[in-house]
N, C-alpha and C positions, 0 to 999 in steps of 0.2 A: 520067501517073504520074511521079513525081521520081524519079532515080535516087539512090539511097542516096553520100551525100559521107561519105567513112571519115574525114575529119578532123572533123566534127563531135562525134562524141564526146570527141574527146580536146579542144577546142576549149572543149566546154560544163564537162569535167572544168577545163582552168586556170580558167577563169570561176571555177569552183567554189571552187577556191583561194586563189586572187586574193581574193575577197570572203570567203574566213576569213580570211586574213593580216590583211584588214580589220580584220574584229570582232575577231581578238586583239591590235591596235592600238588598236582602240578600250575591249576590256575590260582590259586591261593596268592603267590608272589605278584603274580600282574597284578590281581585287581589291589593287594597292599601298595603295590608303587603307583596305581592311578591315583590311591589317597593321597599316598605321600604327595603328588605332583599336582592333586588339587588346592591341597591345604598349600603348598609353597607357592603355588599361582594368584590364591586368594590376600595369602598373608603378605604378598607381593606387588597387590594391585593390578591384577594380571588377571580381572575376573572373564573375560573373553576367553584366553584361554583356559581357564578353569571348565569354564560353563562348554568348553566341546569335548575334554574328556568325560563331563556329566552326564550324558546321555549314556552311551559306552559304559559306563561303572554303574547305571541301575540296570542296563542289560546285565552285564556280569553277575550282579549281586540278586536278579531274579532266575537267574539260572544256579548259582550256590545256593539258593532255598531249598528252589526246587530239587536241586541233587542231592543235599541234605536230607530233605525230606522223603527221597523214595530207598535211602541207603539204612534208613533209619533200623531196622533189623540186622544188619550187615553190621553196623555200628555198635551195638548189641551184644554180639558174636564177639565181636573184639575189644569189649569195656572203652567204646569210644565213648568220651560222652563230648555233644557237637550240642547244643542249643541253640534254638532260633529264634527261642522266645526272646533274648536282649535285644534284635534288633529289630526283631517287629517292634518292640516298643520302643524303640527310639526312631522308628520310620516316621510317624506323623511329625515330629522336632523338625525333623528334617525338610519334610512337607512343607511346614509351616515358612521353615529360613526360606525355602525355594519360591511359594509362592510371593512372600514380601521380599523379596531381592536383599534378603538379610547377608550376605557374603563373611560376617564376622561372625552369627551362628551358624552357617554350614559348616566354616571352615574348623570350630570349636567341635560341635558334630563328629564330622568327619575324623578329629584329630583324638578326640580324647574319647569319643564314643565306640564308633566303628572299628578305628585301627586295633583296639586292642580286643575288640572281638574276633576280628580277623587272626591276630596272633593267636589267640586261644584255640580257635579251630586250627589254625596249622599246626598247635603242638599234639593235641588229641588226634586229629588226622594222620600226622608223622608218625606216631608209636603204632602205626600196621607197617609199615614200611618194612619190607623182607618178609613180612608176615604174607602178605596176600599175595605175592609172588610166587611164592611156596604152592600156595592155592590152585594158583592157575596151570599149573602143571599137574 
């Protein structure tokens, strides 16, 4: 019988991190072109199609919280710095455009708010790249 190794755990937990740092590196670009392609639908008059990638893009952007937020020590480790304080407050703005069927502030929202928080977390994100690969071996 093996004897129980206590760094296991914590070993399979970075693992664990390591490969969402990943996937939020790798989802980063979709959920920036669902902006891109809502702001151009909107500023288009194209708010039908806007309003079906919207559903879709607050899934996307409640699961980037979320994995932000459980990577938060990992992020740490490698002088990430990922904030998510900017968009929790600009989430109600947004609310607000949604609820009144406001399409010229989502689209403002979306364009001038959101997208460049998203770019900020892909570049902070991107500086582990080759780093956490390293890792997982």
């Amino acid at each position: 019988m093996k004897k129980y190794n206590g760094d296991r755990p914590m070993n399979n937990n970075k693992k664990l991190m390591i490969e969402t740092l990943q996937e939020i590196d790798n989802y980063l670009p979709k959920v920036m072109h669902a902006v891109q392609s809502m702001v151009s639908y909107f500023q288009g008059g194209n708010e039908q199609q806007a309003i079906e990638v919207f559903g879709p893009f607050t899934e996307a952007m409640q699961w980037l919280l979320d994995a932000i937020t459980l990577t938060k020590s990992m992020q740490e480790e490698y002088d990430i710095h990922v904030s998510t304080q900017e968009l929790e407050d600009v989430l109600p703005q947004l609310l607000e455009g949604w609820e009144n069927s406001d399409y010229i502030l989502i689209s403002d929202i979306l364009e001038y708010e959101i997208l460049p928080i998203l770019e900020q977390w892909q570049g902070e994100i991107g500086k582990i790249k080759g780093v956490y690969t390293d890792d997982l071996e």
